[in-house]
Backbone as CSV, one residue per row, in Angstrom:
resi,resn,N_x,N_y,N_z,CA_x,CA_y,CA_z,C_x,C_y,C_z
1,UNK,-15.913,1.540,6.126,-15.248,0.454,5.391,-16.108,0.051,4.211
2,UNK,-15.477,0.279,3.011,-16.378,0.210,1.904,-16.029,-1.856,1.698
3,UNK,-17.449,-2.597,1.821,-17.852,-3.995,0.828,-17.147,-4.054,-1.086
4,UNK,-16.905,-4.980,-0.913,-16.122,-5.256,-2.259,-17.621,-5.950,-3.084
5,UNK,-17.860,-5.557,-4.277,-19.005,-5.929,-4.743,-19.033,-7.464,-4.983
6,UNK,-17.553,-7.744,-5.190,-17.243,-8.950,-5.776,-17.650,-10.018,-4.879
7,UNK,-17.224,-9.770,-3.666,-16.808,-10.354,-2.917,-17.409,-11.632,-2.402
8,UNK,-19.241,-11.435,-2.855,-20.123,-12.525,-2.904,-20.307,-13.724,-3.821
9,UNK,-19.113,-13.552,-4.714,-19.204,-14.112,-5.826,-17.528,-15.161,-5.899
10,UNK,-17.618,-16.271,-5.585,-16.537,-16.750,-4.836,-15.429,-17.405,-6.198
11,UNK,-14.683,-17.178,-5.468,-13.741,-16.944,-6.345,-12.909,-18.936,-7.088
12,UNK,-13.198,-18.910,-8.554,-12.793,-19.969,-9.285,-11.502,-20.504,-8.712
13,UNK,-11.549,-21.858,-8.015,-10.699,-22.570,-7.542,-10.009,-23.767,-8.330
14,UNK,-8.703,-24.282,-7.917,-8.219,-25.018,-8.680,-9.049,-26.375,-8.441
15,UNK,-9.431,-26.440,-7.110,-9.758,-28.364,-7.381,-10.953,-28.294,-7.757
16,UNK,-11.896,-26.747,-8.485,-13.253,-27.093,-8.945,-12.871,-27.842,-10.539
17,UNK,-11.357,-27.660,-11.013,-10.938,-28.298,-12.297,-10.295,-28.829,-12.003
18,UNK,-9.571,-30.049,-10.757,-8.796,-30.435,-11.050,-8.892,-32.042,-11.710
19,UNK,-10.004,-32.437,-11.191,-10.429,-34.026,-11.977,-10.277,-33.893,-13.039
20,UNK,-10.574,-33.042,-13.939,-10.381,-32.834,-15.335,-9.596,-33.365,-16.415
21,UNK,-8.229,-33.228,-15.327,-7.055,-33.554,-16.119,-6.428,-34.634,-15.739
22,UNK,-6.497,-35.481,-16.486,-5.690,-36.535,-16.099,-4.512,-36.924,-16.047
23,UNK,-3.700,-36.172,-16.998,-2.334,-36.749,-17.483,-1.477,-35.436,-16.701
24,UNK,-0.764,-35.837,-15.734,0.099,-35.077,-14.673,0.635,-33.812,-15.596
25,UNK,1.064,-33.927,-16.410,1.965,-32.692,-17.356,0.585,-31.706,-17.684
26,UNK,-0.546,-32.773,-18.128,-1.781,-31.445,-18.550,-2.301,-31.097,-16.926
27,UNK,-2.179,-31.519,-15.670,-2.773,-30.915,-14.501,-1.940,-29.771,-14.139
28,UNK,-0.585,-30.161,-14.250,0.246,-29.075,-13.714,0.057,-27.626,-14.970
29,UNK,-0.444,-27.740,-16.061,-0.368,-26.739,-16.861,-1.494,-25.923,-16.703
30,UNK,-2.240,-26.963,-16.149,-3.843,-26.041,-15.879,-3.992,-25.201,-15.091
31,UNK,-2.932,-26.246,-13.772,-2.883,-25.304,-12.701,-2.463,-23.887,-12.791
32,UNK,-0.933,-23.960,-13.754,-0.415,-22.670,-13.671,-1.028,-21.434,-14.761
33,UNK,-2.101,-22.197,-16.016,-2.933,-21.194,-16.824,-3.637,-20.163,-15.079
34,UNK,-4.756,-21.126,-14.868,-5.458,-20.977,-13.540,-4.607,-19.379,-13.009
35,UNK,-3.580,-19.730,-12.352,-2.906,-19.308,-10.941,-1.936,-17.748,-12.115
36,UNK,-2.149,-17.896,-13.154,-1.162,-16.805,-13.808,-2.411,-15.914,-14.874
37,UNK,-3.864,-16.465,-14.651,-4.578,-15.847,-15.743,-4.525,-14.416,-15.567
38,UNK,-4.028,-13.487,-15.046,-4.169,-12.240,-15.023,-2.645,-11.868,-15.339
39,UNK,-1.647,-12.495,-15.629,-0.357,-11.833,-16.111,-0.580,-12.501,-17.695
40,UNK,-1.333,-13.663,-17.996,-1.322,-14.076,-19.058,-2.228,-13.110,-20.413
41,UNK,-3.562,-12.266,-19.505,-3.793,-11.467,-20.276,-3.518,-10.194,-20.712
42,UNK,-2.432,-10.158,-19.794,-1.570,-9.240,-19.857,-2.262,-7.685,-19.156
43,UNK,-3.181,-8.110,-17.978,-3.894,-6.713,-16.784,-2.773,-6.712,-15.348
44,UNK,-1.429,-8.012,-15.195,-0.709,-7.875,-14.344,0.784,-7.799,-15.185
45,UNK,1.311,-7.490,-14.150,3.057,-7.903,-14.453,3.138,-9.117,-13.894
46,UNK,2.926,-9.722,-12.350,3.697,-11.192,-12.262,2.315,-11.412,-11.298
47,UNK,2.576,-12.752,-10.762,1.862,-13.367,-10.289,2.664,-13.494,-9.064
48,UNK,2.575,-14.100,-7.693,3.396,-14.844,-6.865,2.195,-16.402,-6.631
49,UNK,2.962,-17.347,-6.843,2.296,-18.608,-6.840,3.027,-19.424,-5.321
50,UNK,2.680,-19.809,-4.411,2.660,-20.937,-3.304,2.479,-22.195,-3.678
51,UNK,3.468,-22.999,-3.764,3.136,-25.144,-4.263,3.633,-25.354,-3.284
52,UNK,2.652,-25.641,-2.570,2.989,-27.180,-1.099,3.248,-27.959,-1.698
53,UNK,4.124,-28.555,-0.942,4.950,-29.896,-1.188,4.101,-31.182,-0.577
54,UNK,2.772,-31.115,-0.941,1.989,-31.991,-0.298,1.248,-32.838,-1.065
55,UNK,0.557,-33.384,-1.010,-0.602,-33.933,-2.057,-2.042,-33.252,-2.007
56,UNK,-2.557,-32.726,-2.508,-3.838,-31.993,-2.977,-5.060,-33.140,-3.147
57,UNK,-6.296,-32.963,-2.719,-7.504,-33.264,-2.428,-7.471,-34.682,-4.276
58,UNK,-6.746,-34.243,-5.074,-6.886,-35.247,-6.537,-6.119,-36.184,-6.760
59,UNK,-4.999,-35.571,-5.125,-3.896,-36.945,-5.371,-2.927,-36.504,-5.619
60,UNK,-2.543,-35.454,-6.730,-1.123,-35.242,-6.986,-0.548,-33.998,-6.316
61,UNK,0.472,-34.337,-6.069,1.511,-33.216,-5.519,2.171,-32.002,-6.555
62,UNK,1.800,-31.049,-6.361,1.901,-30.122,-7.690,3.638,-29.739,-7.793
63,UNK,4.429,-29.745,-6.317,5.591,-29.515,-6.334,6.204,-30.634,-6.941
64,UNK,6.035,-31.756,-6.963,6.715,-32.796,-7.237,6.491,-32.404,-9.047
65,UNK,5.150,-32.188,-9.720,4.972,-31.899,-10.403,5.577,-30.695,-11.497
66,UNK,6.120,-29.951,-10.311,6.636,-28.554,-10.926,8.537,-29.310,-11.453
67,UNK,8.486,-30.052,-10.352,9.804,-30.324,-10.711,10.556,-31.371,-12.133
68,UNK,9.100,-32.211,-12.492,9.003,-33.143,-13.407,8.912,-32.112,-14.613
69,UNK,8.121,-31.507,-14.824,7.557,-30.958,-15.782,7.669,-29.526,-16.129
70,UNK,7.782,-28.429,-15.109,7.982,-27.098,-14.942,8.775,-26.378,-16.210
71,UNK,9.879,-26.436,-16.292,10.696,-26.365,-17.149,10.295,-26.574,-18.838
72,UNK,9.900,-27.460,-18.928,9.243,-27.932,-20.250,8.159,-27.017,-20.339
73,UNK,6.963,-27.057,-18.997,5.831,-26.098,-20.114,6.262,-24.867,-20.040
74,UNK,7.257,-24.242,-19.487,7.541,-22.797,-19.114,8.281,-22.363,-20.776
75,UNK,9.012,-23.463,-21.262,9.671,-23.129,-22.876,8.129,-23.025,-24.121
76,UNK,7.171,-23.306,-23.315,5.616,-23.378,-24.594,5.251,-22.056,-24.061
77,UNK,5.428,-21.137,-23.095,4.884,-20.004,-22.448,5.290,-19.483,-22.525
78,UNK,5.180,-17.873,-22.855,5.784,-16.514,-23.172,6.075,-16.030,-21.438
79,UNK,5.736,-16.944,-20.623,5.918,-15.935,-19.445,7.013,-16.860,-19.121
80,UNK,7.849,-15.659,-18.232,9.284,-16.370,-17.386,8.661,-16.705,-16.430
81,UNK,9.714,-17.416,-15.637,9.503,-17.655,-14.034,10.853,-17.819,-13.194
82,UNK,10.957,-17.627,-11.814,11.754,-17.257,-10.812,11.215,-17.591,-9.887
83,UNK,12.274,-18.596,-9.499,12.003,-19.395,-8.080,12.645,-18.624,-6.961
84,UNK,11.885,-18.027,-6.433,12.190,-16.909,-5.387,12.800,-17.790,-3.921
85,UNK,12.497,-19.492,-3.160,12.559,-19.785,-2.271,11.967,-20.688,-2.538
86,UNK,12.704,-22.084,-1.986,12.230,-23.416,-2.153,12.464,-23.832,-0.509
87,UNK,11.516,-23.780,0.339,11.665,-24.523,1.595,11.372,-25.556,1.715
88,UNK,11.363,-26.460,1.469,11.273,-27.941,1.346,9.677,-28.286,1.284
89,UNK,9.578,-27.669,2.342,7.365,-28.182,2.436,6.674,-27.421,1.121
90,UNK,7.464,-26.209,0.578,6.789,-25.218,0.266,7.795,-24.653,-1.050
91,UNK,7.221,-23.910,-2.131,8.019,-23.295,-3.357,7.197,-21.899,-3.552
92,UNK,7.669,-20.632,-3.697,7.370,-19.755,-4.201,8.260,-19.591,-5.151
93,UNK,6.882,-19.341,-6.579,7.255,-19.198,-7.464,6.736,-17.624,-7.874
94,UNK,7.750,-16.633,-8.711,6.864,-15.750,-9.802,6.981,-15.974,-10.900
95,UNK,5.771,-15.684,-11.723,5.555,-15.508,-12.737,5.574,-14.745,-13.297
96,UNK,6.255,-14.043,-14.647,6.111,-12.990,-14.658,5.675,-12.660,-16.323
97,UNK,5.700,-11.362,-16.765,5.532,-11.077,-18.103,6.702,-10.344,-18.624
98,UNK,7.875,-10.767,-19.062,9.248,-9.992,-19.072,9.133,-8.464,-19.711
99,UNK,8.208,-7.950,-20.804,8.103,-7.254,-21.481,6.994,-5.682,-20.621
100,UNK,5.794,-6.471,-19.848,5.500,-6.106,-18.819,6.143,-5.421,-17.807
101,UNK,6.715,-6.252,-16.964,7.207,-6.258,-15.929,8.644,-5.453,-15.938
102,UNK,9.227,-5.374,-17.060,10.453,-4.640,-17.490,9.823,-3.107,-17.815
103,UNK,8.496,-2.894,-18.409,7.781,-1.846,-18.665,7.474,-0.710,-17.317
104,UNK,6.664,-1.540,-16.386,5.919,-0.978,-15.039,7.660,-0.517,-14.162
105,UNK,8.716,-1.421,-14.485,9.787,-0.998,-13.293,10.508,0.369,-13.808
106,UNK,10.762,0.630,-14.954,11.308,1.373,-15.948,10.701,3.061,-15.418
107,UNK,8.808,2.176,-14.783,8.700,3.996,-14.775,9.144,4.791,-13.651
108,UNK,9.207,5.705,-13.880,10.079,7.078,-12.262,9.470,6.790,-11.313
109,UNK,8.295,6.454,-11.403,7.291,6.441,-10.076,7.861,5.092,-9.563
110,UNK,8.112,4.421,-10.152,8.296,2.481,-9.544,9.591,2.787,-9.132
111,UNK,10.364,3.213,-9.630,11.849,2.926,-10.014,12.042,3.858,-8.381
112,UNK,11.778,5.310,-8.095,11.648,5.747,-6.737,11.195,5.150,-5.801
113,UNK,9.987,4.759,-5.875,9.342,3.718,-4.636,10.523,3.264,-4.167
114,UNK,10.814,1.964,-4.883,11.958,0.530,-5.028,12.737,1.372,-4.476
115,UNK,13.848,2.610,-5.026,14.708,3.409,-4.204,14.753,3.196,-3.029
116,UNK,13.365,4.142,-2.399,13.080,3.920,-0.717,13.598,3.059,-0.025
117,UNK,12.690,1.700,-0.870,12.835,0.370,0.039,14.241,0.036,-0.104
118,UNK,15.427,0.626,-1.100,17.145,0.127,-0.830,17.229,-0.922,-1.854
119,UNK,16.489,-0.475,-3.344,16.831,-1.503,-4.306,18.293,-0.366,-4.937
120,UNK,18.848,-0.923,-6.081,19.479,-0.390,-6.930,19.090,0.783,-7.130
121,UNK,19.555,2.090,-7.372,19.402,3.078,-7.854,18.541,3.235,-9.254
122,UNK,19.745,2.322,-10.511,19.409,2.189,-11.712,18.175,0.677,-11.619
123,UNK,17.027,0.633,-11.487,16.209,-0.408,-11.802,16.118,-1.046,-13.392
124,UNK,16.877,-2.674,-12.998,16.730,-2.906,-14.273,16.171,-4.212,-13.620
125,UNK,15.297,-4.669,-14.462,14.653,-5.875,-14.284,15.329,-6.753,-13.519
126,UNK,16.549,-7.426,-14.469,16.783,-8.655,-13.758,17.180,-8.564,-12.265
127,UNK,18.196,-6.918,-12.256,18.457,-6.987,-11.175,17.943,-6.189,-9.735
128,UNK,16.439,-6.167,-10.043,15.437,-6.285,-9.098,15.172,-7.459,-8.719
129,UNK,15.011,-8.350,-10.202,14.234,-9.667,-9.327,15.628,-10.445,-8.356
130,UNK,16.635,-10.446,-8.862,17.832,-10.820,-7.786,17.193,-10.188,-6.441
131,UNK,17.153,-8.974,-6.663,17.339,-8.672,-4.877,16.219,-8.566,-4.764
132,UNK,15.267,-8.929,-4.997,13.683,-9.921,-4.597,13.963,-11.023,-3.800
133,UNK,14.755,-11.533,-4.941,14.862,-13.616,-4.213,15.850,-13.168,-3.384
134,UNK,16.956,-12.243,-2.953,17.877,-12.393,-1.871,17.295,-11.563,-0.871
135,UNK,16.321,-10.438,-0.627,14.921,-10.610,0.189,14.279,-11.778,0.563
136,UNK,13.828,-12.318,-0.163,13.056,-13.285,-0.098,13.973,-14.439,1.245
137,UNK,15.000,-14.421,0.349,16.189,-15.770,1.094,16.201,-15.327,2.835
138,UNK,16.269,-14.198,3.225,17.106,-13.393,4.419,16.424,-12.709,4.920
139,UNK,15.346,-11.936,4.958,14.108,-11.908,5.078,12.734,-12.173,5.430
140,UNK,12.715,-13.309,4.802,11.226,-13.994,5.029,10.392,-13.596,3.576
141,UNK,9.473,-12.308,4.009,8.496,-11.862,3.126,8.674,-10.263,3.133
142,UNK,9.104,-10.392,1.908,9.325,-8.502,2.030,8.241,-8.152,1.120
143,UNK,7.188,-6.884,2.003,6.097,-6.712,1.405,6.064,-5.579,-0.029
144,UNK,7.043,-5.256,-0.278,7.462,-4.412,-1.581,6.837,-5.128,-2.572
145,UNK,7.080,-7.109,-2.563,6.208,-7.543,-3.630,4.844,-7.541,-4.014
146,UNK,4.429,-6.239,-3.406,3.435,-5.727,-4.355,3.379,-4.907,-5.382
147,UNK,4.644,-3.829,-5.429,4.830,-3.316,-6.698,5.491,-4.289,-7.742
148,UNK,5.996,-5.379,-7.647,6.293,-6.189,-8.858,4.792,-7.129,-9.171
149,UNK,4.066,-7.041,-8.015,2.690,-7.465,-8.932,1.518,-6.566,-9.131
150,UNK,1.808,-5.402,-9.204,1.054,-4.285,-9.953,-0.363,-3.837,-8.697
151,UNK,0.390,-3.869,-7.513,-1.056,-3.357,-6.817,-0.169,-1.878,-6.886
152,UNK,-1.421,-0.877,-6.946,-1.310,0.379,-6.277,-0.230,0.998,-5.455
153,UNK,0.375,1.915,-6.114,1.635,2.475,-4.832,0.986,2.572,-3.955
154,UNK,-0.148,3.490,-3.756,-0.627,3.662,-2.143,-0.726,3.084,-1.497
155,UNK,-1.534,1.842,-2.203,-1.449,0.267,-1.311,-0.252,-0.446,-0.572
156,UNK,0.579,-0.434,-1.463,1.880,-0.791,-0.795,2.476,0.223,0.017
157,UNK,2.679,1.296,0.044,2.903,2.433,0.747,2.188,2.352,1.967
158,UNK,0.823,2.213,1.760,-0.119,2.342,2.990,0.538,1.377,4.200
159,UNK,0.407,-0.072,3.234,0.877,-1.593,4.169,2.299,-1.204,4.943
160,UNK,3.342,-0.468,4.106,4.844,-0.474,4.399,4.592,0.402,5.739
161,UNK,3.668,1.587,5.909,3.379,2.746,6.568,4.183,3.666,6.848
162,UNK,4.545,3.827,5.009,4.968,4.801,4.575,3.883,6.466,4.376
163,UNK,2.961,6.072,4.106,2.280,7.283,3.884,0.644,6.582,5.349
164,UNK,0.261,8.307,5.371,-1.026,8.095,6.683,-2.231,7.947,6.065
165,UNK,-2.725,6.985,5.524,-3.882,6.636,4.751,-4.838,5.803,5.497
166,UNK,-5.987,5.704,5.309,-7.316,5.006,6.223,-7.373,3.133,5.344
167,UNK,-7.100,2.506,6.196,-7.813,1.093,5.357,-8.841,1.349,4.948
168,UNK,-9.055,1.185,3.766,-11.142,1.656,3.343,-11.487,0.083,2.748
169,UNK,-10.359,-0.560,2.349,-11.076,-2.195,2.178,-10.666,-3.222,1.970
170,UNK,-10.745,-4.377,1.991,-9.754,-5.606,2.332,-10.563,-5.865,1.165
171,UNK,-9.650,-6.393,-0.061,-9.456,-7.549,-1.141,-8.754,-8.375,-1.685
172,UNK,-8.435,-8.319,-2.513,-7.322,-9.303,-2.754,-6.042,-9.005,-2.119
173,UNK,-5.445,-7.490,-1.973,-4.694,-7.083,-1.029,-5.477,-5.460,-0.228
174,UNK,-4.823,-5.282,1.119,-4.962,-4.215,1.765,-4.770,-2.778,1.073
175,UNK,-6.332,-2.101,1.336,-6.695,-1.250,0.112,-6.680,-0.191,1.048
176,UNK,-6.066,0.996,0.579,-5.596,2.529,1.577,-6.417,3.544,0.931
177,UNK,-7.201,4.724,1.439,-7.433,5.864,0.820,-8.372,5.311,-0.247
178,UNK,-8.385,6.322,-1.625,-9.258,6.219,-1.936,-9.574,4.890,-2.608
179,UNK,-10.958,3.912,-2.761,-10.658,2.485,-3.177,-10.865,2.373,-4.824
180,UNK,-11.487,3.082,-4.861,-11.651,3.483,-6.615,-11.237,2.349,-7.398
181,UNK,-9.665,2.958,-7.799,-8.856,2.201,-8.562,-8.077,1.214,-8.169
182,UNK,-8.121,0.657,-6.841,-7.777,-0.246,-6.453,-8.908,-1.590,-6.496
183,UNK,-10.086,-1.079,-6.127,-11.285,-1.945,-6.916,-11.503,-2.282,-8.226
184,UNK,-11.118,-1.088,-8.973,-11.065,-1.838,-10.589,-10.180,-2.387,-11.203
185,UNK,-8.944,-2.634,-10.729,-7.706,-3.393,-10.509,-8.582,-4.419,-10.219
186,UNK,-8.693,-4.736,-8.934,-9.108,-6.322,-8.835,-10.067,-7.133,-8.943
187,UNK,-11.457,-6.296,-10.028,-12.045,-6.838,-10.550,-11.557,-6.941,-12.240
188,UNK,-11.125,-6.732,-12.273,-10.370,-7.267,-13.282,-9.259,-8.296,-13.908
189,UNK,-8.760,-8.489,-12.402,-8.316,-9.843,-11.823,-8.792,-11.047,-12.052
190,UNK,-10.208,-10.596,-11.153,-10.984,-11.326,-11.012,-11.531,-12.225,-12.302
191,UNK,-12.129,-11.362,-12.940,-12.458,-11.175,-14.518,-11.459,-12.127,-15.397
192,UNK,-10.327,-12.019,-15.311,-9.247,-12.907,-16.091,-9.149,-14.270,-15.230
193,UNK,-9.545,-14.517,-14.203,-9.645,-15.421,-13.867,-10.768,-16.767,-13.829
194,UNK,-11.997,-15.870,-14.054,-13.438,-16.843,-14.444,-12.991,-16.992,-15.839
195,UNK,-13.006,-16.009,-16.692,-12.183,-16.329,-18.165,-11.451,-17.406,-17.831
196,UNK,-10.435,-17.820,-17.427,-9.607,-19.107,-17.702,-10.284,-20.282,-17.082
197,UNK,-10.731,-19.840,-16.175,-11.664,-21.162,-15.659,-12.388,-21.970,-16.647
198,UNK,-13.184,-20.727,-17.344,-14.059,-21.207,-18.687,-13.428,-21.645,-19.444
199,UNK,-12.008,-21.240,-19.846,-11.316,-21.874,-20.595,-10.939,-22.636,-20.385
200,UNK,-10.594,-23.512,-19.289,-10.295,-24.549,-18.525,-10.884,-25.515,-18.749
201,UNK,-12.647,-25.382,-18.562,-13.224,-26.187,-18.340,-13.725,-26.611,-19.862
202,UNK,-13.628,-26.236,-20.842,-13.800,-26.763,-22.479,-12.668,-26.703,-23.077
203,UNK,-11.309,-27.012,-22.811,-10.456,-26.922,-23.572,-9.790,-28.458,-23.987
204,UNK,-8.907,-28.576,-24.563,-8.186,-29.881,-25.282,-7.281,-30.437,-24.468
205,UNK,-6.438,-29.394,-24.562,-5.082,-29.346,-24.057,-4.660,-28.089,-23.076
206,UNK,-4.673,-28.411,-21.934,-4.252,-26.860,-21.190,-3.279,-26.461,-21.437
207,UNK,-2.135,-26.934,-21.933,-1.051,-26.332,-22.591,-1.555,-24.840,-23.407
208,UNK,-2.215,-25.186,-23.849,-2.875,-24.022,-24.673,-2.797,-23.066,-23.984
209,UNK,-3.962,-23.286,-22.896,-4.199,-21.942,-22.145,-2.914,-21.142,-21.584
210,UNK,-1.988,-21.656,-21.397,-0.840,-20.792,-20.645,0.053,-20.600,-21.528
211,UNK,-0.019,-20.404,-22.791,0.360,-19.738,-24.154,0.017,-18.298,-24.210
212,UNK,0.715,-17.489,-24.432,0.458,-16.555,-24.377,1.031,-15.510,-25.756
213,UNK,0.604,-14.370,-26.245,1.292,-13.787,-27.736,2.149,-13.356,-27.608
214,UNK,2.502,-12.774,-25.746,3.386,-12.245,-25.405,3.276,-10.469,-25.344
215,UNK,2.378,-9.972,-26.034,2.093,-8.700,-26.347,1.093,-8.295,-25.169
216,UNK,1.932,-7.577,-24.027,0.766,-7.264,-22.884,0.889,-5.652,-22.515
217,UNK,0.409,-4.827,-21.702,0.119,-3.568,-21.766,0.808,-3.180,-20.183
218,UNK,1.696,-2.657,-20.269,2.413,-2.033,-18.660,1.341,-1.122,-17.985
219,UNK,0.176,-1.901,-16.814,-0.292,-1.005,-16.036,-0.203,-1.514,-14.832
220,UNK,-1.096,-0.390,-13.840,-1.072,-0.574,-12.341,-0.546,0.272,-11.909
221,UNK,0.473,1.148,-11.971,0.947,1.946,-11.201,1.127,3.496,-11.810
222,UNK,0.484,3.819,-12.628,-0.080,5.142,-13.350,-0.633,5.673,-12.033
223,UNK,-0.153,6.126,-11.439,-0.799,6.567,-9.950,-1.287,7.824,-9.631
224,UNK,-2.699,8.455,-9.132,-2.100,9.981,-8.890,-1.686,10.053,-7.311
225,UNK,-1.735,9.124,-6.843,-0.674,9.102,-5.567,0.653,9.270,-5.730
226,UNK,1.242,8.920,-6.944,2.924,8.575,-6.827,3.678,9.510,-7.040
227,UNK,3.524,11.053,-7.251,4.287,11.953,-6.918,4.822,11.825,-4.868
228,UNK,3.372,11.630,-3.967,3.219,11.838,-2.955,4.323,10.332,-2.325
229,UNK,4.177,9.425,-2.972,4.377,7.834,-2.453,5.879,7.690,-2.972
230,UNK,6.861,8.972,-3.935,7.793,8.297,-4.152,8.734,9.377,-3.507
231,UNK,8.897,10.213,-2.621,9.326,11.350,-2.126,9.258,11.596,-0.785
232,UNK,9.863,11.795,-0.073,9.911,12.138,0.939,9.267,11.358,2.328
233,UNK,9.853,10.094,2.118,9.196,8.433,3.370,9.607,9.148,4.438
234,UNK,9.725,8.554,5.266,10.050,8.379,6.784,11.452,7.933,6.760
């Protein structure tokens, strides 16, 4: 079992910024720079974000928050979003990069995977993310949403146990075979995420930070597994 190098190096949390912000519209924006910095620099397609419907260690309730305000900073942000399931205690949200995320599904390798699992034949964006959220609804947790957030076919393949691969390492998600490029995937994650922190922590207005040019790069699933991962399942 190969150690993640990272792994000692703990990972930038929201309530290490959340005093910061005072004015509810700039907390909730920080939060979601924070929680989307790796689709914002455009090294993911989407994010999946969790808001308890609770109050957080600063006082404010971020769902209550999402619902005041959500909408508004999402029209200052190049990224969409899709409310996959609102259970009352709880909201999953994605985030996504439309230009991205329309890029990575488009390719043969994604577009087969998705096949397998009983999406549409023809993969077109929107109407993947539909039968995401009607997964999502009927379902519970369908673990496919890892190819809409850019881990590794094998990875997801491995988890589905679709293909016979060795766990070689637990990180941000369950890592199959070889860890290579599944390690430099998520240090790079990682990486976009101390970046926003820093940006977090000297900035004006967090509005800013979750601005984006919109101009991001379709990777993650350039696979040399995905001849093997999109052909011939179980």
């Amino acid at each position: 079992m190969h150690q993640h190098r990272d792994d000692r190096q703990r990972r930038p949390l929201w309530h290490d910024l959340a005093e910061r912000f005072v004015d509810e519209r700039d907390c909730l924006a920080a939060f979601l720079a924070l929680e989307t910095a790796e689709v914002l620099d455009g090294e993911k397609p989407a994010n999946l974000i969790n808001v308890p419907n609770r109050s957080r260690p600063c006082g404010r309730n971020l769902y209550q928050l999402w619902r005041r305000h959500g909408a508004a900073l999402m029209e200052q942000s190049a990224l969409a979003v899709r409310e996959l399931v609102d259970r009352g205690d709880s909201l999953l949200l994605l985030f996504y990069q439309p230009q991205t995320l329309a890029a990575l599904l488009a390719k043969v390798n994604v577009a087969g995977f998705l096949l397998q699992a009983g999406y549409p034949r023809s993969v077109v964006m929107d109407s993947a993310l539909a039968e995401l959220q009607e997964r999502f609804a009927t379902m519970g947790f369908p673990h496919e949403i890892g190819v809409f957030l850019g881990y590794p076919l094998k990875d997801v393949a491995g988890f589905l146990g679709w293909v016979k691969l060795p766990v070689t390492c637990q990180g941000p998600w369950k890592i199959y075979g070889n860890p290579g490029k599944s390690l430099a995937l998520a240090d790079g994650f990682r990486a976009c995420r101390r970046r926003m922190a820093h940006r977090l922590s000297r900035c004006a207005a967090a509005v800013d930070c979750l601005r984006t040019n919109g101009v991001a790069c379709a990777r993650g699933n350039d696979d040399p597994m995905a001849p093997m991962v999109t052909s011939g399942f179980p």
